[in-house]
C-alpha positions as CSV (number, residue, x, y, z in Angstrom):
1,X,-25.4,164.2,119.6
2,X,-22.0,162.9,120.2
3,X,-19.9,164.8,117.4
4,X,-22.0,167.7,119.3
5,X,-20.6,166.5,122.3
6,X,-17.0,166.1,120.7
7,X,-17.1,169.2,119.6
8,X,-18.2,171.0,123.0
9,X,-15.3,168.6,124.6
10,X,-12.7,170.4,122.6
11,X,-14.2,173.6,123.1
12,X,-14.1,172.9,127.0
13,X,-10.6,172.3,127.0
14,X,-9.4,175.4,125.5
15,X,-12.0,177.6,126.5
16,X,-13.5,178.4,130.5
17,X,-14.2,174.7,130.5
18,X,-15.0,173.6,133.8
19,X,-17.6,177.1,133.8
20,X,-19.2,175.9,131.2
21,X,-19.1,172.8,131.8
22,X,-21.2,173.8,135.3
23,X,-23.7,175.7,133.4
24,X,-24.6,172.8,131.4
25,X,-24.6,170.3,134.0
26,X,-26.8,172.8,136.0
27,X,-28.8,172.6,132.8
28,X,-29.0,169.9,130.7
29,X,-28.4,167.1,133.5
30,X,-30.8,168.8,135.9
31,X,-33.1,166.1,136.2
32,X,-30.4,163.6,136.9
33,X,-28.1,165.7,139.1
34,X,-29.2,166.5,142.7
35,X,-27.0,169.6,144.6
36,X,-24.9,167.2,146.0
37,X,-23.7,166.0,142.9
38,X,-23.3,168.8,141.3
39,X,-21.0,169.7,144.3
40,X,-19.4,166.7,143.2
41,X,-18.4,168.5,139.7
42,X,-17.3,171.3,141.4
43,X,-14.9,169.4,144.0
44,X,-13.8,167.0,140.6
45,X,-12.6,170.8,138.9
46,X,-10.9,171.9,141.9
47,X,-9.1,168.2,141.5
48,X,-8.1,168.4,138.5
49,X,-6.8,172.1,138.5
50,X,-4.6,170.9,141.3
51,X,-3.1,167.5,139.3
52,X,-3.0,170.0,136.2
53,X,-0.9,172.4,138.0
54,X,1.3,169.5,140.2
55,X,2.6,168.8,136.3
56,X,5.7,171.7,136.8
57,X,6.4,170.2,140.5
58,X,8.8,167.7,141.7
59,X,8.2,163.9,141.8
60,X,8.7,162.3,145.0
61,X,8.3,158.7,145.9
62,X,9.1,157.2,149.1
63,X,11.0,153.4,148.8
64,X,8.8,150.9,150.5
65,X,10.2,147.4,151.2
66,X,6.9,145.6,151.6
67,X,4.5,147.3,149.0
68,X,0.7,146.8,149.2
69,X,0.3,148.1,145.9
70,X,2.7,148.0,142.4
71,X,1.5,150.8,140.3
72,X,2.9,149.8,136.8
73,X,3.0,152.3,133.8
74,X,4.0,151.4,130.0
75,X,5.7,154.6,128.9
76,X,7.0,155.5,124.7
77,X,8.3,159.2,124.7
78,X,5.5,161.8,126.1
79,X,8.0,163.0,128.7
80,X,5.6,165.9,129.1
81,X,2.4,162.9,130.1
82,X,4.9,161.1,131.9
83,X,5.7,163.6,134.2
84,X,2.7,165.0,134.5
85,X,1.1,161.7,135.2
86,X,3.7,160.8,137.9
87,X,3.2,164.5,140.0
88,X,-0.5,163.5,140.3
89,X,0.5,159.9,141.2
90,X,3.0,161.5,144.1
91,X,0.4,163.8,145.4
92,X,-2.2,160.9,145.8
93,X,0.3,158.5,147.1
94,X,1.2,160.5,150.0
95,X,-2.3,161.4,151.2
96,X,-3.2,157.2,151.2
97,X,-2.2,154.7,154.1
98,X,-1.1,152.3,151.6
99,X,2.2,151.5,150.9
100,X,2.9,151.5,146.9
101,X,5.8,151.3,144.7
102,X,5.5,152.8,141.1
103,X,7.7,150.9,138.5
104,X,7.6,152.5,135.6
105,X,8.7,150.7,132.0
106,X,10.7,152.8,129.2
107,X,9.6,151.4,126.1
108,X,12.6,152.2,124.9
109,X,11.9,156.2,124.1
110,X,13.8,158.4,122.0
111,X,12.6,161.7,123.6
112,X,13.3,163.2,126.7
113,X,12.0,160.6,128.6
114,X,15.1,158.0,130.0
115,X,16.6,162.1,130.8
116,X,13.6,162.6,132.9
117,X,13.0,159.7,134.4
118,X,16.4,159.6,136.0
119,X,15.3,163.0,137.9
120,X,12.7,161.2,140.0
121,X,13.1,159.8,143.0
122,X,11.6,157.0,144.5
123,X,10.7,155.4,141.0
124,X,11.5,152.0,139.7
125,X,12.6,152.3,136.2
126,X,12.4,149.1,133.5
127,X,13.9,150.1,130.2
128,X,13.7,148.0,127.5
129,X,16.5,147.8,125.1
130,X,13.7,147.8,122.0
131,X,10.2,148.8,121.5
132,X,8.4,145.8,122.5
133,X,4.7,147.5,122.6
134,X,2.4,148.0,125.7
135,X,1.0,144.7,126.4
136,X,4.6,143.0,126.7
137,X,6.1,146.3,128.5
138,X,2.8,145.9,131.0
139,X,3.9,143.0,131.6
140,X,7.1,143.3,132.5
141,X,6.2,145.8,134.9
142,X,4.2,143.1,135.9
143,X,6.6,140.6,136.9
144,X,8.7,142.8,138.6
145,X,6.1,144.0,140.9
146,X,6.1,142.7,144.6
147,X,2.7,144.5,145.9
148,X,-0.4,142.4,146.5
149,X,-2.2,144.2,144.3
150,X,-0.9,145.4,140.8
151,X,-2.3,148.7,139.1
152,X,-1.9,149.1,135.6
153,X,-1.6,153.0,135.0
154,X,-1.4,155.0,131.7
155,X,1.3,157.6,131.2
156,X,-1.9,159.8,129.8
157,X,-3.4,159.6,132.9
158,X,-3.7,162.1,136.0
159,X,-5.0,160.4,139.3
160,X,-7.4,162.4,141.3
161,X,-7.4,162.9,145.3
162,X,-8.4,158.7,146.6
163,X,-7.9,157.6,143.3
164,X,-6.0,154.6,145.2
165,X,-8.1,154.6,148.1
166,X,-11.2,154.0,146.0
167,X,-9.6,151.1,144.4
168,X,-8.4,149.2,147.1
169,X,-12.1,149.6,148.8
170,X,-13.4,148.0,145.8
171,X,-11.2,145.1,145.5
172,X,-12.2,144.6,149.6
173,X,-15.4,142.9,148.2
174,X,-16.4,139.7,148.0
175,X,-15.0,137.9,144.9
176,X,-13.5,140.9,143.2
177,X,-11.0,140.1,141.2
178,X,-9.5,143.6,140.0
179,X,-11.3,147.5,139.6
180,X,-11.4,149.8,137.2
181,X,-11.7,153.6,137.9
182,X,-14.0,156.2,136.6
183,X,-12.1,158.0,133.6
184,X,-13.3,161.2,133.0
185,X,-11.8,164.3,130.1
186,X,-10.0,166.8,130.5
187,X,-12.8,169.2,130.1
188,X,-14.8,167.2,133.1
189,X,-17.0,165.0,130.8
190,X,-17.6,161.1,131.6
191,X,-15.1,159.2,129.6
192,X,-15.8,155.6,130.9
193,X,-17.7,154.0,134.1
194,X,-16.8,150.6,133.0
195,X,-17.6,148.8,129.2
196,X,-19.8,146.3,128.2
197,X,-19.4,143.4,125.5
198,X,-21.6,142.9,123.0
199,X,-22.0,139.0,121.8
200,X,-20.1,140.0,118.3
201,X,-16.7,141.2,120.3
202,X,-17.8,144.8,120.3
203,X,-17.7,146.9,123.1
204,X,-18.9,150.3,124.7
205,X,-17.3,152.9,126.7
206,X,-20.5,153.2,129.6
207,X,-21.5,156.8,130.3
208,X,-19.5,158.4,127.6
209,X,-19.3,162.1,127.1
210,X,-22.1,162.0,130.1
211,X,-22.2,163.9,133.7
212,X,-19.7,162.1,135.6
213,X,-21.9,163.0,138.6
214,X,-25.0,161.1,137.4
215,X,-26.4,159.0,139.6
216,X,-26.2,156.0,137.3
217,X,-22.8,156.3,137.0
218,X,-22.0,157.0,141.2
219,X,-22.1,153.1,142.5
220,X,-19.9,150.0,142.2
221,X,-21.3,147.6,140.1
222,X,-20.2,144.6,138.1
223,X,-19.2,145.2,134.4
224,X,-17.0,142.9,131.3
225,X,-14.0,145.0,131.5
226,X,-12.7,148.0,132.4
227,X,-10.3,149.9,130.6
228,X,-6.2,149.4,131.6
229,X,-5.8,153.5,132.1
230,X,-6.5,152.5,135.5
231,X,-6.7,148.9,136.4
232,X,-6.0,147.1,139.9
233,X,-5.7,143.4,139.6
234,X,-4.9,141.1,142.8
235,X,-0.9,140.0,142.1
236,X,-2.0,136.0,142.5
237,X,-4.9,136.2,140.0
238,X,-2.7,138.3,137.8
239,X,0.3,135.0,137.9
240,X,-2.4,132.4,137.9
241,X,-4.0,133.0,134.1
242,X,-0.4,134.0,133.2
243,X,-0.4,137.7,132.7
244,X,-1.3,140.0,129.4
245,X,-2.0,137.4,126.7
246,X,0.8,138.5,124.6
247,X,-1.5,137.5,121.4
248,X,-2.5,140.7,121.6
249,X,0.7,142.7,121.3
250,X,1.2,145.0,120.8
251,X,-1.6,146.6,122.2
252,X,-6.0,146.6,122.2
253,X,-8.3,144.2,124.0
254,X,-5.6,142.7,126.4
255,X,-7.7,144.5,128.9
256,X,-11.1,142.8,128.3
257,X,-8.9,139.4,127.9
258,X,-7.8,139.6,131.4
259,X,-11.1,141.0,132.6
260,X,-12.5,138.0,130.8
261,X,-10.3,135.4,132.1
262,X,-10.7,136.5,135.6
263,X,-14.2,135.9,135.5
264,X,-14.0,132.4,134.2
265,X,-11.9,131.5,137.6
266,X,-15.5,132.7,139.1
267,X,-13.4,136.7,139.9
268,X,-15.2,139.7,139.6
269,X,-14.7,142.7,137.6
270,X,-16.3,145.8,139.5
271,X,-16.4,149.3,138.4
272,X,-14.6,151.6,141.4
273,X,-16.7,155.3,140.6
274,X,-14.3,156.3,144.0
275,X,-11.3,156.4,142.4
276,X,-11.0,159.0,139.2
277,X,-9.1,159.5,136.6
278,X,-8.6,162.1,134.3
279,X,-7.5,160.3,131.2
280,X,-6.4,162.4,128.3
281,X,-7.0,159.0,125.8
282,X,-4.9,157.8,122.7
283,X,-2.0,159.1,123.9
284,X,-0.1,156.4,125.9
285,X,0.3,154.5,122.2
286,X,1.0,157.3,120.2
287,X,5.1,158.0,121.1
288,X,6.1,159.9,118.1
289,X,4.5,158.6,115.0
290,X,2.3,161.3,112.6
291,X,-1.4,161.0,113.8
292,X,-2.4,160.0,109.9
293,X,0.2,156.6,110.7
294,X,-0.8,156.6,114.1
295,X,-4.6,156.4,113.3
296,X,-4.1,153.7,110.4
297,X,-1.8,151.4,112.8
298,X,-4.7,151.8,115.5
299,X,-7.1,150.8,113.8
300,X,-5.5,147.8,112.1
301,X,-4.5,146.3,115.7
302,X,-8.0,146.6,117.1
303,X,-9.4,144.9,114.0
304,X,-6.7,142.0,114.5
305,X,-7.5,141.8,118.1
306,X,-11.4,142.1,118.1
307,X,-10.9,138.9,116.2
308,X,-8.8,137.1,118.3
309,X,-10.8,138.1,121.5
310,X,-14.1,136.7,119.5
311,X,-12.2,133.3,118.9
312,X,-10.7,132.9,122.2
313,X,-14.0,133.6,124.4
314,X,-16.5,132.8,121.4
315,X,-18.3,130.4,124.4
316,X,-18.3,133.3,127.0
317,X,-20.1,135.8,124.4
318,X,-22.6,133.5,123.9
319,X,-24.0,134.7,126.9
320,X,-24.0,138.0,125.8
321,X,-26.9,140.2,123.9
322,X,-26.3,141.6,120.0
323,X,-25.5,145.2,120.0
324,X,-28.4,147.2,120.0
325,X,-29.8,150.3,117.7
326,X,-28.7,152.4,120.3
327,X,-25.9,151.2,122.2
328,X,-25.7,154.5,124.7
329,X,-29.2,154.7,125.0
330,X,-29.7,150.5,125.9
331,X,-26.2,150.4,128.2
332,X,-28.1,150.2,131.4
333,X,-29.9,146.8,130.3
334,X,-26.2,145.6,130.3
335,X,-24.9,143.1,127.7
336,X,-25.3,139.9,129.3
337,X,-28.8,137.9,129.2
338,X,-30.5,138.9,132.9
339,X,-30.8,136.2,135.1
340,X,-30.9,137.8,138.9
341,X,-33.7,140.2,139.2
342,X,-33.9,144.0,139.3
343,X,-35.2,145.2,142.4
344,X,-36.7,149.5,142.7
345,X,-37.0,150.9,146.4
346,X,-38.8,153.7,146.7
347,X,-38.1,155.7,150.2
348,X,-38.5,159.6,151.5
349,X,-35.3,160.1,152.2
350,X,-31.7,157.9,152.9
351,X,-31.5,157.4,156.7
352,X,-28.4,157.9,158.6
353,X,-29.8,157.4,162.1
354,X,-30.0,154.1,163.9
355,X,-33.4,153.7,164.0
356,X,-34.1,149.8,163.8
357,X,-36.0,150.2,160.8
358,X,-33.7,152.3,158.9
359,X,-30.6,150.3,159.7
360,X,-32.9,146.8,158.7
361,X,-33.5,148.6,155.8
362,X,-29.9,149.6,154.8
363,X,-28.6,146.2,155.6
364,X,-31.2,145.0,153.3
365,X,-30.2,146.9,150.5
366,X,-26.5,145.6,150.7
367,X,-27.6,142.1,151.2
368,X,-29.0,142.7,147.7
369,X,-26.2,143.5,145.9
370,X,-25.1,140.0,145.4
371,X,-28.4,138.8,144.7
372,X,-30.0,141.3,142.1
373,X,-28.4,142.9,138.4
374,X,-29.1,146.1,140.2
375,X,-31.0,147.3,143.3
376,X,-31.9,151.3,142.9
377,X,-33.2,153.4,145.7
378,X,-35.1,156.5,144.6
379,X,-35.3,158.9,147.6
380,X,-37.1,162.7,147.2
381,X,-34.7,163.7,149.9
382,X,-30.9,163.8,150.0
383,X,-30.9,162.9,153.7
384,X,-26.9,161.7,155.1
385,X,-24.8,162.0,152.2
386,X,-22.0,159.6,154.5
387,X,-24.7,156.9,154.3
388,X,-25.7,157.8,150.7
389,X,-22.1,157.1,149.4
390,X,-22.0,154.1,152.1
391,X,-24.7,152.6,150.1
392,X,-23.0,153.1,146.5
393,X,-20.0,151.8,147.8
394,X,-21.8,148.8,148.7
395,X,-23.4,148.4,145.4
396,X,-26.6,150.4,145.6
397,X,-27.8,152.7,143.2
398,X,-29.1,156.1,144.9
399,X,-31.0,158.4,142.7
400,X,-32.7,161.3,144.2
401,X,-35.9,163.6,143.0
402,X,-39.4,164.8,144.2
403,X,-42.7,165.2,142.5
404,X,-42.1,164.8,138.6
405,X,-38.7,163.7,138.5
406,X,-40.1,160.1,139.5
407,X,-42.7,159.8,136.9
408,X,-39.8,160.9,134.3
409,X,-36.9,158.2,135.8
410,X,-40.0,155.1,135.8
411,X,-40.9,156.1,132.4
412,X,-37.0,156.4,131.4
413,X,-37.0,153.1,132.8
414,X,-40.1,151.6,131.6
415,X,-40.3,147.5,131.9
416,X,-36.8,147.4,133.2
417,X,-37.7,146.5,136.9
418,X,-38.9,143.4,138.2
419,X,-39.8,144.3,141.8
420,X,-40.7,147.4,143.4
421,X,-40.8,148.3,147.5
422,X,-42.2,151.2,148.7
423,X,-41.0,152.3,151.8
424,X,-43.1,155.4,152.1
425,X,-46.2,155.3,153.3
426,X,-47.2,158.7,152.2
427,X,-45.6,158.3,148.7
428,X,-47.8,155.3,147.4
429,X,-50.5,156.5,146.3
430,X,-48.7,159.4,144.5
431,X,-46.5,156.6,143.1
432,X,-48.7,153.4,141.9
433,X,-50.1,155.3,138.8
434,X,-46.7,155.8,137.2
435,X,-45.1,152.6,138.4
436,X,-48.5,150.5,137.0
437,X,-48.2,152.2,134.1
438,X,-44.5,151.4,133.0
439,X,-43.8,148.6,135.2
440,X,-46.9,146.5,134.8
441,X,-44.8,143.1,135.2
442,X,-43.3,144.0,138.1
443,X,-44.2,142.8,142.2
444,X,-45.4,145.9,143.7
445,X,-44.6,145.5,147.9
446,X,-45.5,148.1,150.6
447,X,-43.1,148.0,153.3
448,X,-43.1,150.6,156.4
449,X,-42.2,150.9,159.7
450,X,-45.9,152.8,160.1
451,X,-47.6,149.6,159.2
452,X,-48.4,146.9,161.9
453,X,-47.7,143.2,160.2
454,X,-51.3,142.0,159.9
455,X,-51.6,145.4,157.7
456,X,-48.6,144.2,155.5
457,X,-49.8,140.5,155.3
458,X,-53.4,141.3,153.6
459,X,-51.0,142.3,150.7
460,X,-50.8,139.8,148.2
461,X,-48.1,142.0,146.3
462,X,-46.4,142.1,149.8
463,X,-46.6,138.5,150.3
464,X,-45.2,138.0,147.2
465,X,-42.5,140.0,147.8
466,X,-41.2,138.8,151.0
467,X,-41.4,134.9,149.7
468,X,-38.6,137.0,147.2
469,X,-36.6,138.1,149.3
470,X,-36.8,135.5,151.8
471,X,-35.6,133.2,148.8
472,X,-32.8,136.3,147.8
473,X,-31.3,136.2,150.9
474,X,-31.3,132.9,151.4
475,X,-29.6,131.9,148.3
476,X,-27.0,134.8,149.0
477,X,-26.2,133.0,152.5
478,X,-25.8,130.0,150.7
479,X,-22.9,131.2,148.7
């Protein structure tokens, strides 16, 4: 299925990709993808026509003397990336209230690049003298940067519309430590929504070659890492574990490393799905070399620093689960051994009014987030998509789907849930069958605004459920 998917990738991005793309998202995703998101797909094409099309434009950068942000990007030859990279960076960088400086680090190229670079305006150049290899020319850019927040930004990378935005609204939560952006193809395919670690040092991209409008794969959540295309990092946690370990020059798994080492000073690493990426991949290391050296090289540094990352955090990944069978098929069980609870609500629709239950209800739900491995809420209506993307934001998964399509995601998800609410009075009954039969371990609760309390409290399963919660949000005030 994935050379399949490889092979329609490349077809996508020489053929009426984003057309076809549509028609098999309309088709093969259609239980997973509601109008809305595939609205979504549509708005992400129009996107990335625009970046793809800003490549022949002018790069403008305003000088700020007080950045928020330091956008940092490692550059070896690829003029034509560069520049293309840096239009899409401009366009975004003008539409957000934050001020940012872009620093970019000349990894000593041989091509048109230094030429090129001296044509932009607004742009802080580095260039180093010899080839020193992305982690150390990251770094650099690193040090120089004055911003509160530093981005790490591939040269094979085009920034879509909030791409900055989305990232600074992630790192707004509490305890983050740096976000990663959704990276998505050329052709419109998922490329990565965060990566998981697998107890042996071996990791997956989350998502790949999947709808990047899936619901699973549309709300800020916790991962091990995500991927230094697109990575913001506060500046102070960035000083305080000293940088890019420069073990792993000159590039591969200096990104997890960090990831990792944040979260041993208690940081975390979230996964931002409001800030995109189109990321073209394997090109921001490939300068000038054949591919046959280029491919050989690669490979030999990932070996070398898969090893190192095992020995440095061999405690860490003890924590973690062995790769399974089926890595893509297992990646929403996550790789770490479950410890908070998985909590299911099941509601009619998502509620944007400010009706007292709805808006107990939705603060609920985000009081969750800190306190569960995932909170989902299954709706069978769209209802306000402002508070539907509210809620991901937040943390909470939203899938929507009527009649069959919950029977299908339960049984997609079958033992994976320890607790289930249902919300809707007129959906229980319709409901029990298929959540008793693949989620007989979990606490069934009925909650509803339509039920008086003495109703509620003759519910064992209810009772059950509130002592839960009651002990949920109580240990998440406690924190």
């Amino acid at each position: 299925m994935e050379l399949t998917d490889r092979l329609l990738d490349r077809y996508h991005m020489r053929k009426r990709g984003w057309q076809v793309l549509e028609f098999i998202a309309a088709a093969r995703y259609a239980r997973s993808l509601t109008p809305g998101a595939l609205k979504d797909v549509r708005e992400m094409r129009k996107a990335v026509k625009r970046s793809t099309k800003a490549r022949s434009g002018q790069c403008l950068f305003s000088l700020v003397s007080a950045p928020t942000v330091s956008i940092v990007i490692p550059v070896f030859n690829q003029w034509h990336l560069t520049h293309q990279c840096l239009a899409s960076l401009s366009e975004c960088i003008a539409r957000s209230q934050a001020a940012a400086e872009v620093i970019v680090v000349d990894d000593h190229s041989t091509d048109g690049t230094p030429e090129g670079l001296r044509q932009v305006v607004g742009v802080r150049v580095l260039t180093n003298p010899e080839n020193i290899g992305f982690n150390r020319a990251a770094t650099r850019g690193a040090r120089e940067a004055r911003g509160q927040y530093v981005v790490f930004l591939n040269n094979d990378a085009m920034v879509l519309p909030g791409w900055l935005d989305g990232l600074l609204a992630a790192m707004g939560h509490d305890r983050v430590g740096a976000a990663g952006s959704k990276l998505v193809f050329p052709s419109g395919r998922l490329q990565e929504a965060g990566c998981l670690v697998w107890n042996d040092g071996s990791s997956i991209m989350v998502g790949r070659w999947r709808s990047p409008a899936a619901a699973e794969y549309e709300f800020l959540r916790d991962v091990d890492y995500c991927s230094a295309a697109s990575l913001m990092v506060r500046a102070d946690s960035l000083r305080e574990v000293g940088f890019l370990d420069e073990r792993f020059s000159p590039a591969y798994f200096e990104d997890a490393d960090l990831c990792f080492s944040l979260r041993a000073r208690g940081e975390r690493v979230v996964y931002a799905p409001a800030s995109v990426v189109v990321h073209i991949e394997g090109q921001s290391h490939v300068g000038g070399s054949g591919p046959a050296a280029t491919n050989a090289r690669d490979t030999a540094h990932q070996l070398r620093s898969r090893r190192l990352f095992v020995q440095k955090w061999a405690d860490a990944l003890r924590d973690h689960v062995p790769p399974p069978p089926r890595p893509a098929t297992h990646e929403i069980w996550g790789s770490r051994r479950q410890v908070l609870p998985r909590v299911l609500v099941c509601d009619q629709a998502v509620d944007g009014g400010a009706h007292p239950s709805s808006v107990q209800a939705q603060t609920a739900l985000r009081g969750l987030t800190l306190t569960t491995s995932r909170i989902t809420l299954f709706v069978t209506e769209e209802g306000s998509l402002q508070m539907t993307r509210s809620l991901q934001g937040a943390g909470v998964e939203v899938v929507c789907g009527a009649g069959r399509r919950f029977a299908r995601f339960v049984r997609r998800r079958a033992n994976f849930y320890d607790v289930v609410i249902v919300r809707s009075t007129t959906s229980f009954e319709r409901w029990m069958p298929s959540v008793k039969r693949h989620l007989p371990g979990a606490v069934l609760a009925l909650e509803s605004h339509e039920l008086d309390g003495a109703r509620l409290a003759q519910s064992p399963d209810a009772k059950s459920f509130h002592r839960l919660l009651a002990s949920l949000l109580s240990h998440s005030s406690s924190d």
